[in-house]
DRENKE-523349 format. One line per 10 residues: number of its first residue (from 1); their letters; for each residue x, y, z of N, C-alpha, C. Coordinates in steps of 0.02 Angstrom, whole numbers, plus 50000, padded with zeros to 5 digits. Last residue first. Example, Ala and Ser with C-alpha at 12.3 -4.5 7.8 and 13.67 -1.06 7.14 Angstrom:
<sites>
2	SA	50642,49888,50354,50684,49947,50357,50645,50002,50394 ~ 50660,49716,50390,50615,49775,50390,50660,49835,50390
</sites>
This chain:
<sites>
369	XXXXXXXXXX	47502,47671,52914,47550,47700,52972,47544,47768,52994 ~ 47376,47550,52924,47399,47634,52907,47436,47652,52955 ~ 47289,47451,52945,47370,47465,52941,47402,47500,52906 ~ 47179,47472,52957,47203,47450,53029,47278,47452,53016 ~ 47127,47519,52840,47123,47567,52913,47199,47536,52984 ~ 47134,47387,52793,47184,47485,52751,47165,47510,52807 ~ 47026,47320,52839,47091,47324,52836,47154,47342,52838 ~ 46900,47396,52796,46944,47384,52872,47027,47387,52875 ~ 46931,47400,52672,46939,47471,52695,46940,47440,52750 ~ 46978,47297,52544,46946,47294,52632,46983,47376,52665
359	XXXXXXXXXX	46915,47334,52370,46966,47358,52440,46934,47318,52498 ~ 46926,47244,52243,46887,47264,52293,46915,47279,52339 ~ 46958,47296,52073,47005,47282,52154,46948,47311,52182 ~ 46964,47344,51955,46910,47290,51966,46944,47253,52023 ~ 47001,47471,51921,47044,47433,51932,47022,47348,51932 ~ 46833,47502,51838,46914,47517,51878,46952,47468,51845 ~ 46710,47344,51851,46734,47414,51827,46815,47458,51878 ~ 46736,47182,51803,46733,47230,51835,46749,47292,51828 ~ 46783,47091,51727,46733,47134,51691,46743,47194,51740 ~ 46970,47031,51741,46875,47051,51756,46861,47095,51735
349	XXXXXXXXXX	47114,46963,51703,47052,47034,51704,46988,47007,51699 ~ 47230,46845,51764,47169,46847,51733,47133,46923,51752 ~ 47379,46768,51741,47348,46818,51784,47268,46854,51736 ~ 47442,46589,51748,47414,46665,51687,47382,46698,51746 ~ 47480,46486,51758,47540,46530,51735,47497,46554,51717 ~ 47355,46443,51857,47393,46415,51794,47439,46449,51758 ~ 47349,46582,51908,47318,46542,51910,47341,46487,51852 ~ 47431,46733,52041,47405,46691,51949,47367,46620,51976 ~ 47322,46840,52144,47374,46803,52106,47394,46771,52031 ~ 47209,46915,52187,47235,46945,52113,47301,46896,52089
339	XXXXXXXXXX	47083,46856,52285,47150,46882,52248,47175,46879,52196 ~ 46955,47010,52342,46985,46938,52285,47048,46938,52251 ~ 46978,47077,52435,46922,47019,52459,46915,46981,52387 ~ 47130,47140,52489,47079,47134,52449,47038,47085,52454 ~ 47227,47155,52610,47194,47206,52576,47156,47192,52535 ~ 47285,47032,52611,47224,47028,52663,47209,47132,52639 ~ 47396,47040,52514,47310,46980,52503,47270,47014,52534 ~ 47519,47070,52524,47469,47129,52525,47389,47097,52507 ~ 47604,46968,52537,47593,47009,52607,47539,47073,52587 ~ 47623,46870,52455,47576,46897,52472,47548,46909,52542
329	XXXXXXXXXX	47752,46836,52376,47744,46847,52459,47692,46830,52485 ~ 47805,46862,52263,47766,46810,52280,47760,46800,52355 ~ 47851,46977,52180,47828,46963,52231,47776,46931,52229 ~ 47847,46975,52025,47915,46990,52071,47897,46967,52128 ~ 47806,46964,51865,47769,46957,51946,47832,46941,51976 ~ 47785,47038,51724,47833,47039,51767,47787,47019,51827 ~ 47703,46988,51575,47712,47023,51607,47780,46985,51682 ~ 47790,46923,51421,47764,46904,51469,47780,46972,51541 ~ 47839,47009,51278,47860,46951,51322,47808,46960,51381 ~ 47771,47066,51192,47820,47008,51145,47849,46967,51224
319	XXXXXXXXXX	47634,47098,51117,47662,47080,51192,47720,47061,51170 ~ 47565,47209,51025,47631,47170,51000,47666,47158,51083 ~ 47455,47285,51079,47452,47255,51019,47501,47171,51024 ~ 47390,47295,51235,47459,47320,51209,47461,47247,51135 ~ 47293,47290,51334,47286,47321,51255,47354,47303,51209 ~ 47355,47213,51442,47305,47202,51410,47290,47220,51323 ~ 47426,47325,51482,47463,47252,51446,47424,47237,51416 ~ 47358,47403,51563,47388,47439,51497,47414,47361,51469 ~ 47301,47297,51652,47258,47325,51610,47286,47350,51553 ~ 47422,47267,51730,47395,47211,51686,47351,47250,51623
309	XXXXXXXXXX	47473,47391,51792,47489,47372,51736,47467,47316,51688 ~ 47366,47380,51887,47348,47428,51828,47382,47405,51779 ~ 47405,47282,51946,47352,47260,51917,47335,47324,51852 ~ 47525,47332,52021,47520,47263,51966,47463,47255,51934 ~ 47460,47432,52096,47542,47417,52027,47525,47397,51976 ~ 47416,47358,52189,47363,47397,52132,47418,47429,52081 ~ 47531,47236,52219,47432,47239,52223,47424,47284,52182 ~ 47635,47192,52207,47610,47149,52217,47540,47168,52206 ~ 47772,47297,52128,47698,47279,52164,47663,47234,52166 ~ 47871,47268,52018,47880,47233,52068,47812,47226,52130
299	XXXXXXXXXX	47879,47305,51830,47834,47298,51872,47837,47263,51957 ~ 47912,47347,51670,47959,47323,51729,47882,47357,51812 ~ 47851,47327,51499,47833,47361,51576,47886,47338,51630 ~ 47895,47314,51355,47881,47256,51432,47901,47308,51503 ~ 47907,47339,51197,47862,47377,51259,47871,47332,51301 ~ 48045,47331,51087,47997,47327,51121,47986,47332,51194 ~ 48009,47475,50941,48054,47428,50995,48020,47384,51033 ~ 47963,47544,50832,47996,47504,50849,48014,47442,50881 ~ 47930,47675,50876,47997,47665,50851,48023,47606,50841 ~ 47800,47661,50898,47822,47723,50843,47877,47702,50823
289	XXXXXXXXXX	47795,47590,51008,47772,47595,50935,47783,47593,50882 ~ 47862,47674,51101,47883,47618,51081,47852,47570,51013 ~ 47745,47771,51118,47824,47780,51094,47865,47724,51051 ~ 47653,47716,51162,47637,47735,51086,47730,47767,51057 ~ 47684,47666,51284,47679,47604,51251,47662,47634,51155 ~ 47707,47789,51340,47775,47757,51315,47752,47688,51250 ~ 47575,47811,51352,47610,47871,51325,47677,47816,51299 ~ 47523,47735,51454,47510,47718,51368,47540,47768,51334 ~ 47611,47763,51535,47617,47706,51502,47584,47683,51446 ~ 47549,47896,51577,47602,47892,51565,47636,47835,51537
279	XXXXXXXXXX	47401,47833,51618,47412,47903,51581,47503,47900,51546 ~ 47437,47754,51739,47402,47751,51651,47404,47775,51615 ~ 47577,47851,51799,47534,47807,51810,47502,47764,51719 ~ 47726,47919,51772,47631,47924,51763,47592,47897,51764 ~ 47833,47803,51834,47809,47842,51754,47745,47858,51731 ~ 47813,47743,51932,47870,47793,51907,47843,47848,51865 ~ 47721,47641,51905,47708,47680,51989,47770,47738,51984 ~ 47733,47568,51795,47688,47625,51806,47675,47665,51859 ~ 47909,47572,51718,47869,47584,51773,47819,47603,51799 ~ 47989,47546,51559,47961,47591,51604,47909,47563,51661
269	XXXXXXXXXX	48088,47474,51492,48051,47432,51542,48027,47497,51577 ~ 48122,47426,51304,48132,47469,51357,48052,47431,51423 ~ 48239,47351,51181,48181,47347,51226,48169,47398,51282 ~ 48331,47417,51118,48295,47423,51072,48212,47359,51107 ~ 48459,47555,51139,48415,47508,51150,48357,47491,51134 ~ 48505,47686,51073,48519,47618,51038,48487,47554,51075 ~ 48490,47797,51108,48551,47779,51131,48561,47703,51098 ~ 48353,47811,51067,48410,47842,51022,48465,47809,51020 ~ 48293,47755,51201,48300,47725,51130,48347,47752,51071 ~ 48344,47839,51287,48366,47782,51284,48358,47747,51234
259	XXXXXXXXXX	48273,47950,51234,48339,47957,51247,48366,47902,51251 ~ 48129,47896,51258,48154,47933,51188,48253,47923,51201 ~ 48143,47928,51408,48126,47859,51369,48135,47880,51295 ~ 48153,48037,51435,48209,48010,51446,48199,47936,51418 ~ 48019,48092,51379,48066,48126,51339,48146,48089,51376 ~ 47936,48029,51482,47931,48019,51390,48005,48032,51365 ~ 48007,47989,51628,47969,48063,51575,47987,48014,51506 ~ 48084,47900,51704,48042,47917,51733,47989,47977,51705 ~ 48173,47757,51726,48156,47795,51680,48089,47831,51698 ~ 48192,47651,51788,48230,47717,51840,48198,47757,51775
249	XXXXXXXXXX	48185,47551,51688,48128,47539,51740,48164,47611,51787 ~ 48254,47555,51565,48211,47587,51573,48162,47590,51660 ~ 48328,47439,51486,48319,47462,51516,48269,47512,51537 ~ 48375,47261,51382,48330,47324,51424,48365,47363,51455 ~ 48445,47197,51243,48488,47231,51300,48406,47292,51335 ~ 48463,47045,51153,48422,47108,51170,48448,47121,51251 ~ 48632,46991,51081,48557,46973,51145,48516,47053,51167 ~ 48710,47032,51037,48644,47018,51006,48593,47017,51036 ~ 48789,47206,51080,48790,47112,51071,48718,47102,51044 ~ 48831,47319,51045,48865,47281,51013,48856,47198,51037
239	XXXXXXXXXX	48714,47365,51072,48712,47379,50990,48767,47337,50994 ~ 48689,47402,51217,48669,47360,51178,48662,47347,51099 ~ 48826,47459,51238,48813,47374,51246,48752,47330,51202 ~ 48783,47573,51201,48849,47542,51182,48820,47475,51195 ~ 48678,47611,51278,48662,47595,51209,48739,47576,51166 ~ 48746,47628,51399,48683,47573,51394,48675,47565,51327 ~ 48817,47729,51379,48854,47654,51400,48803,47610,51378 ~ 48734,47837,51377,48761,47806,51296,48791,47747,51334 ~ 48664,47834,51504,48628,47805,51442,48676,47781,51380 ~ 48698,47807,51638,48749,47791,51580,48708,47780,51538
229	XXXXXXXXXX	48611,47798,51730,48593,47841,51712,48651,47868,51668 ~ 48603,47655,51745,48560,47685,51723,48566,47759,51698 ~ 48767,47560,51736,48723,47592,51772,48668,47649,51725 ~ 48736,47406,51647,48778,47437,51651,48748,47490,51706 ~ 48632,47309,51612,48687,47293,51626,48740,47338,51655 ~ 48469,47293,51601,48515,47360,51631,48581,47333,51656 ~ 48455,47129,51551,48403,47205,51580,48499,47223,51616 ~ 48455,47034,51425,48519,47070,51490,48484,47122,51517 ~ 48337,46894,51367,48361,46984,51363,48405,46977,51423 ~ 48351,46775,51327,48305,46803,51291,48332,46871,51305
219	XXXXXXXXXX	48497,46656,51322,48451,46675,51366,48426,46747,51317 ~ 48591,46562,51277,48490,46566,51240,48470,46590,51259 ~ 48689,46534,51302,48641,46496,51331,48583,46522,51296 ~ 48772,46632,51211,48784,46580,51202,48743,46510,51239 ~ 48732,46741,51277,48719,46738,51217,48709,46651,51193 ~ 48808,46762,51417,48723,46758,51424,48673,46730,51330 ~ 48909,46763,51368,48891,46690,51404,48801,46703,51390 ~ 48877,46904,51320,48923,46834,51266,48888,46789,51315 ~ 48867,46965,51431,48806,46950,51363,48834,46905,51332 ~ 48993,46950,51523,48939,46919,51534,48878,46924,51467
209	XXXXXXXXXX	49063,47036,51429,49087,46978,51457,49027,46936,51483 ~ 48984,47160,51445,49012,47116,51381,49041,47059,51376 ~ 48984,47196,51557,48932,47182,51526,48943,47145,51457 ~ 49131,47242,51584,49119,47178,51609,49038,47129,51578 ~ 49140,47352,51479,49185,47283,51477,49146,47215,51516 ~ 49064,47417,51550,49057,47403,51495,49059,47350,51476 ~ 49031,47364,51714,49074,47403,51678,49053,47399,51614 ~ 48877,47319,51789,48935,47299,51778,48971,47363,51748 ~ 48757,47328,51870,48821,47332,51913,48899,47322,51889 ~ 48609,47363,51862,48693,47408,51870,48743,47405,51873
199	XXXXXXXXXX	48567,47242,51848,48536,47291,51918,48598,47331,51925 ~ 48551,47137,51775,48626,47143,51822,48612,47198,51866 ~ 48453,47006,51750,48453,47069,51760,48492,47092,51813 ~ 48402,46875,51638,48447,46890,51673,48456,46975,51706 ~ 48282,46762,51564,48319,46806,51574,48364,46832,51632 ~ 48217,46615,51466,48256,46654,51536,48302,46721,51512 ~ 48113,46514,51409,48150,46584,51399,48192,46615,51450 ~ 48140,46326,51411,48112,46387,51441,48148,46452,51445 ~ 48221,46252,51318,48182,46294,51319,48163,46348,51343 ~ 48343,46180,51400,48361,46235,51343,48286,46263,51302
189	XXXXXXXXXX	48328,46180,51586,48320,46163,51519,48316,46202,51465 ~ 48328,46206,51695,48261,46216,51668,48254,46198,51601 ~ 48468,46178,51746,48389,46171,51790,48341,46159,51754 ~ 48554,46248,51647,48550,46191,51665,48508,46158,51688 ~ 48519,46384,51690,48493,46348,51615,48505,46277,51624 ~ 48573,46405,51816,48501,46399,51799,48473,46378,51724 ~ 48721,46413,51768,48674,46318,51823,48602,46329,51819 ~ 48741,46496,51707,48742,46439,51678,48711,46377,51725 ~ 48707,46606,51810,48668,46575,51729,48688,46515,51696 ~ 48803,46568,51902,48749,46559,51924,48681,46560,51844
179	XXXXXXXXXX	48897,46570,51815,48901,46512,51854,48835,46501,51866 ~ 48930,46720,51803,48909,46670,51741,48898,46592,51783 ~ 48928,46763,51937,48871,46763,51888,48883,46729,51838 ~ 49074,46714,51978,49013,46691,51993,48944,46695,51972 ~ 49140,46789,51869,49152,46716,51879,49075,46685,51903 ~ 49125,46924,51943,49102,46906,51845,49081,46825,51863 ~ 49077,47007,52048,49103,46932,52045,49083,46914,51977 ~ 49078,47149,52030,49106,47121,52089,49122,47037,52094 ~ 49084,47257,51947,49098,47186,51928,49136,47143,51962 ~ 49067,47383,52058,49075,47347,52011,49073,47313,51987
169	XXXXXXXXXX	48991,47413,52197,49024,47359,52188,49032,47328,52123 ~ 48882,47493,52222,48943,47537,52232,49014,47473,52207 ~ 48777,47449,52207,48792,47444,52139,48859,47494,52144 ~ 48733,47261,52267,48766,47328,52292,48806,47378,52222 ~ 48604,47199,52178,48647,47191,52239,48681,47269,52251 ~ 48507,47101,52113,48477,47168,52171,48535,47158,52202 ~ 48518,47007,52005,48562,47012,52067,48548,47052,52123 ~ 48384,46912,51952,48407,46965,51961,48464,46971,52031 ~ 48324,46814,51822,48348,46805,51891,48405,46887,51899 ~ 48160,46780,51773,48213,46810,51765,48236,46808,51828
159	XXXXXXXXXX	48069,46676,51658,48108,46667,51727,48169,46715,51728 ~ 47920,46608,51577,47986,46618,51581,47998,46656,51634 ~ 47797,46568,51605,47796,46574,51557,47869,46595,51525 ~ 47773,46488,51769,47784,46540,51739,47806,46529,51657 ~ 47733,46395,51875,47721,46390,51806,47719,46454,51757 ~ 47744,46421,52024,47696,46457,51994,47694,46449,51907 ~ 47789,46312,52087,47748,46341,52096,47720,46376,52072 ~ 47954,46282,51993,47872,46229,52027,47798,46261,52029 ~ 47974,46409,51996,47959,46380,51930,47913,46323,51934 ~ 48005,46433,52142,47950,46488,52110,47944,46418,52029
149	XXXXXXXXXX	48095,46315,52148,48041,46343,52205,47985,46378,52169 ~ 48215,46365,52050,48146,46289,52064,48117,46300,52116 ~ 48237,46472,52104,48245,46474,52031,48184,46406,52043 ~ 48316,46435,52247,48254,46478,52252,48208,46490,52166 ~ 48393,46340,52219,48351,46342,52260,48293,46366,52238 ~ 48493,46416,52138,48460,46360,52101,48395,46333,52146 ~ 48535,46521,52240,48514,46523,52201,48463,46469,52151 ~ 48609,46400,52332,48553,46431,52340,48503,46480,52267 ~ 48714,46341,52211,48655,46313,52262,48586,46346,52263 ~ 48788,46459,52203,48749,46436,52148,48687,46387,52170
139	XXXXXXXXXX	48734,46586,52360,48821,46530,52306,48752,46504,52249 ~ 48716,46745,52338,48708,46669,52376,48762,46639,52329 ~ 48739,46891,52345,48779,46846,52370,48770,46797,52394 ~ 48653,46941,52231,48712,46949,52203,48768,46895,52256 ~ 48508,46894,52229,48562,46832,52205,48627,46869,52219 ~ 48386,46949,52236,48440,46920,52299,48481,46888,52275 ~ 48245,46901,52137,48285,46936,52153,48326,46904,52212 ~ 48157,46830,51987,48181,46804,52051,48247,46863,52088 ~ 47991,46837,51913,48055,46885,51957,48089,46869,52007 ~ 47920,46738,51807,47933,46745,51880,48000,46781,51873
129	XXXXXXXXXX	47816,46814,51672,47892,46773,51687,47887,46780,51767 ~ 47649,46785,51629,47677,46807,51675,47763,46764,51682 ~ 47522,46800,51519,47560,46762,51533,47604,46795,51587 ~ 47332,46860,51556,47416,46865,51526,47454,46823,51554 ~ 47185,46872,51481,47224,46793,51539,47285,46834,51506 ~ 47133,46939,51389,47110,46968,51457,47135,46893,51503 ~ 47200,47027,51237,47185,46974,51285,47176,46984,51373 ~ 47165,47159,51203,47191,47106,51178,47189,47036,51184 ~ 47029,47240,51250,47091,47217,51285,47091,47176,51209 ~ 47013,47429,51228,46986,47373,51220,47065,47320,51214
119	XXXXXXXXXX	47013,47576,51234,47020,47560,51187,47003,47448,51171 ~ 47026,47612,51396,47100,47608,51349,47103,47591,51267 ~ 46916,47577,51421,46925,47636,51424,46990,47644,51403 ~ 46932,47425,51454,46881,47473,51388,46909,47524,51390 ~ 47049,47444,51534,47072,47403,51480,47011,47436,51445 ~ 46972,47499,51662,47009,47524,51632,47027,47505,51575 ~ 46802,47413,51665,46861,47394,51683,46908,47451,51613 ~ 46655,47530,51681,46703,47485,51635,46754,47456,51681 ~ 46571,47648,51743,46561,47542,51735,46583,47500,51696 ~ 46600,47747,51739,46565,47732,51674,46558,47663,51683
109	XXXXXXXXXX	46657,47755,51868,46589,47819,51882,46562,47776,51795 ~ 46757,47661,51865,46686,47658,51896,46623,47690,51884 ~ 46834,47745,51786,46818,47655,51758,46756,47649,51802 ~ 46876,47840,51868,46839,47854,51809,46807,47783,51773 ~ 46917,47783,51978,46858,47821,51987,46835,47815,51912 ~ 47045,47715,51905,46982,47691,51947,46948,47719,51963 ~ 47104,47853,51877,47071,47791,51816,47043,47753,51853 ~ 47138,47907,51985,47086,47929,51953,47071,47896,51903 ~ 47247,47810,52030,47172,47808,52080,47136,47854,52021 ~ 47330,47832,51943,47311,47768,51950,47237,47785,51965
99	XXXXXXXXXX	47360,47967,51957,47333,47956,51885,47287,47888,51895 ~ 47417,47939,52082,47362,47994,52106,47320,47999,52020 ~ 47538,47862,52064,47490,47861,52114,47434,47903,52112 ~ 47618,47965,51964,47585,47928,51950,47543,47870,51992 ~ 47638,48066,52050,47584,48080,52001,47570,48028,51970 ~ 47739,47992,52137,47689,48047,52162,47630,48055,52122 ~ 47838,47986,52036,47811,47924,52041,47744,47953,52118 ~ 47870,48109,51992,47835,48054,51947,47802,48021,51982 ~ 47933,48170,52103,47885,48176,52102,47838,48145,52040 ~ 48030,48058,52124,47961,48058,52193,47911,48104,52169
89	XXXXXXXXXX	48091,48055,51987,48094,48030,52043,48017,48028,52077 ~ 48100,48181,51872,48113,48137,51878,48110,48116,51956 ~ 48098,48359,51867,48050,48311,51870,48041,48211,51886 ~ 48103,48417,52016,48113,48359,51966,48146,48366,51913 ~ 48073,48522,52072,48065,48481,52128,48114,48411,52096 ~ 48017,48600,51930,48107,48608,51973,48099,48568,52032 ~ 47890,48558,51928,47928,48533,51884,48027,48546,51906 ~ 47756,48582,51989,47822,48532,52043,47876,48506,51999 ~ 47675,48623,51880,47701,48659,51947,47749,48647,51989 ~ 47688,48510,51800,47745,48587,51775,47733,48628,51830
79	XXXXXXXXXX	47625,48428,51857,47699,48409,51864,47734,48470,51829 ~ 47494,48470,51882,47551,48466,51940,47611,48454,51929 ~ 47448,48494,51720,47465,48550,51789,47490,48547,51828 ~ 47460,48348,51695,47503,48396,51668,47520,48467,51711 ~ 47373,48297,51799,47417,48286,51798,47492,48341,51761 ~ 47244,48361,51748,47261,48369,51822,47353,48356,51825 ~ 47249,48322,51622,47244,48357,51626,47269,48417,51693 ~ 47214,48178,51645,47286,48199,51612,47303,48266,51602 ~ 47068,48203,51711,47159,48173,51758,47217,48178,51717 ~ 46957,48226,51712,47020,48280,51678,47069,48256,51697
69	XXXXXXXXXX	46883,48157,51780,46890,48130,51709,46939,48189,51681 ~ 46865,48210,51919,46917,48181,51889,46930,48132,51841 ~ 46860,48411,51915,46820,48347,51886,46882,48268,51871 ~ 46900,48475,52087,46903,48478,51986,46873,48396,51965 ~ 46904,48469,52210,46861,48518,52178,46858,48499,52098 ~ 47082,48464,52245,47002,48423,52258,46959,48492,52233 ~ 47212,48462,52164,47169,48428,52147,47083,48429,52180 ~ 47287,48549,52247,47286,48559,52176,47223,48531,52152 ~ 47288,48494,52362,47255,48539,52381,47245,48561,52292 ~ 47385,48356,52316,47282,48360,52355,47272,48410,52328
59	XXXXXXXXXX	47508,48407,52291,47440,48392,52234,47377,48380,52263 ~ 47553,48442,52408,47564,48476,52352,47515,48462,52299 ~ 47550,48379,52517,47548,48441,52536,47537,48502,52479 ~ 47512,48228,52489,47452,48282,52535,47495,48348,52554 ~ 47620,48211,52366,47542,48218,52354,47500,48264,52440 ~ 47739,48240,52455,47722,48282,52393,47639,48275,52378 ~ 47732,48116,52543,47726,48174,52551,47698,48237,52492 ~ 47749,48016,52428,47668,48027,52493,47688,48086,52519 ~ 47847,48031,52404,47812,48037,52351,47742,48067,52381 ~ 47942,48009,52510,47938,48083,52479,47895,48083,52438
49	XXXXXXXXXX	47897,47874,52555,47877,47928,52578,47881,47997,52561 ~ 47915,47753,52498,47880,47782,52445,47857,47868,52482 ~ 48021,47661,52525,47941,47671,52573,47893,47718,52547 ~ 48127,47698,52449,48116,47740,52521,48048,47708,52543 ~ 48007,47660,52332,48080,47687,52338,48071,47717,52396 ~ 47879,47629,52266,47911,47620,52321,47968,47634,52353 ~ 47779,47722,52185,47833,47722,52184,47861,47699,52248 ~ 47596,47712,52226,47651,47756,52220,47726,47721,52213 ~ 47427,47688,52185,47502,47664,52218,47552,47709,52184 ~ 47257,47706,52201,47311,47706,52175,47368,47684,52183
39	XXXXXXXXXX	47097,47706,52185,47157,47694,52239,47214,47688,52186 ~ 46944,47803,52204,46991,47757,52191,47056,47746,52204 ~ 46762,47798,52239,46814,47796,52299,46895,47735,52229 ~ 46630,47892,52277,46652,47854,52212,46737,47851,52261 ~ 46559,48000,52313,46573,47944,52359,46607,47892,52294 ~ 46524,48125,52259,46461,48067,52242,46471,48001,52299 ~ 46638,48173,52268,46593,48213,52309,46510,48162,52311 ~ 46787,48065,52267,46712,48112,52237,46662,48133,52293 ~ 46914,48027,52320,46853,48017,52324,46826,48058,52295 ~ 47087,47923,52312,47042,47966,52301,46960,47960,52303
29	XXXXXXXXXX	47218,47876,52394,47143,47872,52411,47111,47942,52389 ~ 47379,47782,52361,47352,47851,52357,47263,47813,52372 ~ 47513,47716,52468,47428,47700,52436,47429,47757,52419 ~ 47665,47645,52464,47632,47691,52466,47570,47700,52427 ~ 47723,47503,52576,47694,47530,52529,47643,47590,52532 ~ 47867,47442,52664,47799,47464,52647,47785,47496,52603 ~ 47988,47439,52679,47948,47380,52654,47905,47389,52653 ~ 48039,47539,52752,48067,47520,52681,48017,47481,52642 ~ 47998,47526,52876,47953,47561,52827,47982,47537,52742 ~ 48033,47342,52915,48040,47398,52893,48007,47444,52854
19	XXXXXXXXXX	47895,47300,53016,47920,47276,52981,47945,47342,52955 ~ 47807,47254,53149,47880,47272,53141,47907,47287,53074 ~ 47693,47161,53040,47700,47213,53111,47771,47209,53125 ~ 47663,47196,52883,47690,47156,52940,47720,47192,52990 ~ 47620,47316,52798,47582,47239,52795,47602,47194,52865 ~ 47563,47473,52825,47621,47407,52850,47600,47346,52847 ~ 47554,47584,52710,47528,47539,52754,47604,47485,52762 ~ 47560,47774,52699,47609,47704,52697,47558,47649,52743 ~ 47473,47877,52580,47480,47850,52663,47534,47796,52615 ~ 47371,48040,52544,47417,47963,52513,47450,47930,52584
9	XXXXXXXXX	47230,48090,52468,47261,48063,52533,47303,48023,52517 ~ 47083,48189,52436,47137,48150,52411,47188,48145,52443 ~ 46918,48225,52418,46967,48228,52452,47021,48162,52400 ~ 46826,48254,52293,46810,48277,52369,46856,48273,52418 ~ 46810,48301,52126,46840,48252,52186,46849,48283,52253 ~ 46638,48294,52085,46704,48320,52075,46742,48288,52132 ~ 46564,48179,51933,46565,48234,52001,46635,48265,52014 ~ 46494,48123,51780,46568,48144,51835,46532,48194,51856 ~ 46376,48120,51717,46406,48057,51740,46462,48071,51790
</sites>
């Protein structure tokens, strides 16, 4: 049934002409010697270019020739070869582009959709919160703008609003973030679940100042209040308020996801374009298990990201919250010949085998940087 893999290639495409590399995305393109053809994605950070580098100078030449139903196998070998490079960063999120694309070969070469080959879906329609980012410097207005824009449109299942702001800037406006959570609960009303995600930026102190407000509206979780790589800060905060406290999405090995849970957090948000692709998310999703806590992927890709992660969601026993859709752009559509958006607040799996993503290889040609 498996051949061996015949070449392997990682690139940046440019969805929009001019547009910063920043803003582009990194593909992986694997093939078999049969012609079996799967695709992957990489870690966007930077444009995702140290990652794309590392794969065509460092894991192609590792990889073509070997069977790629050995992909956790393939994987373990490149990352203890490229293990002082890291391990954490470009070259995770390197391997986990190049795990992606070999679970779509392998879903093809057996004519499953990945979710069989994971053991079988849970449900195959997931619910989806909208990701609203840019807030750290609009006024409450705008913000409230953009919060009813996406909630109109896409009937999301709950609503997180994120500051993505400057994280050299402490608890740069307490006042104004609680303002801006309190006018979006106001908007939507004391149902709908909402969350909140400070993207680093506060002090202890100041994270504690804001979970109280954030406590006292109902809002469901505080993603990464404090900075990331303050694990015991992170598990200070979150043991002393109620409101469930994430982190995890900069989390990038099993063994730093373990660390954050120790530290006392008791949701975590690993990354599949970070964190080993498939291979590496059902690794956390048996962590999180084990201990406990709960599993919600942190996810911003619009195309083969997002869809792998639908598949590991898929299985995942105990959902307790709604996958992540961040980008509502769809600047990456005209890459596929069916789109993968939502549809009534739910994002839907096909039978289809892989990823069950039909590529326009024109396309991917014409905007390859």
């Amino acid at each position: 049934m498996s051949d061996t893999i015949k070449s392997a290639e990682a690139f940046q495409l440019a969805w929009k002409p001019g547009s910063s590399r920043l803003a582009n995305s990194g593909w992986v393109r694997v093939e078999t010697e049969g012609g079996t053809i799967g695709y992957g994605e990489v870690s966007p950070m930077l444009g995702g270019e140290h990652s794309i580098d590392i794969i065509n100078r460092y894991i192609a030449p590792m990889i073509v020739g070997a069977d790629p139903l050995d992909h956790a196998v393939l994987y373990d070998r490149a990352l203890h070869r490229l293990v002082k490079l890291g391990p954490e960063g470009a070259v995770t999120g390197a391997l986990a582009g190049v795990d992606i694309a070999l679970w779509d070969i392998k879903g093809k070469l057996l004519g499953e959709p990945i979710y069989k080959l994971l053991g079988g879906a849970w449900r195959t329609e997931l619910p989806f919160y909208s990701s609203i980012g840019g807030n750290q410097d609009t006024t409450v207005e705008e913000t409230l703008a953009r919060v009813e824009r996406r909630w109109r449109n896409e009937q999301p299942s709950a609503i997180k609003i994120r500051l993505d702001g400057d994280r050299t800037r402490q608890d740069h406006d307490l006042p104004g973030d609680i303002a801006k959570v309190k006018a979006v609960r106001a908007l939507v009303g004391p149902d709908l679940p909402l969350a909140f995600d400070a993207n680093n930026q506060y002090s202890i102190s100041g994270a504690m100042r804001v979970g109280r407000v954030l406590e006292d509206l109902g809002y469901a979780w505080f993603e990464e209040p404090v900075q990331h790589y303050h694990v015991h800060a992170m598990g200070e905060v979150a043991q002393r308020l109620s409101i469930t406290v994430s982190a995890g999405e900069q989390t990038y090995t099993t063994q730093a996801l373990v660390d954050l849970i120790r530290s006392g957090v008791r949701m975590v948000q690993p990354d599949i374009v970070k964190m080993g692709g498939i291979t590496g998310l059902m690794q956390c999703a048996a962590i999180c298990f084990a201990h406990g806590v709960e599993f919600v992927p942190h996810q911003t890709q619009p195309g083969i990201g997002h869809m792998a992660n639908l598949h590991v969601l898929s299985t995942v026993m105990h959902m307790t919250k709604p996958a992540e859709y961040a980008d509502d752009t769809g600047r990456t559509d005209i890459a596929f010949t069916h789109p993968i958006g939502p549809e009534n607040g739910r994002f839907r799996l096909t039978s289809r085998p892989g990823l069950g993503l039909d590529i326009n290889e024109d396309e991917i040609a014409r905007r390859r940087v």
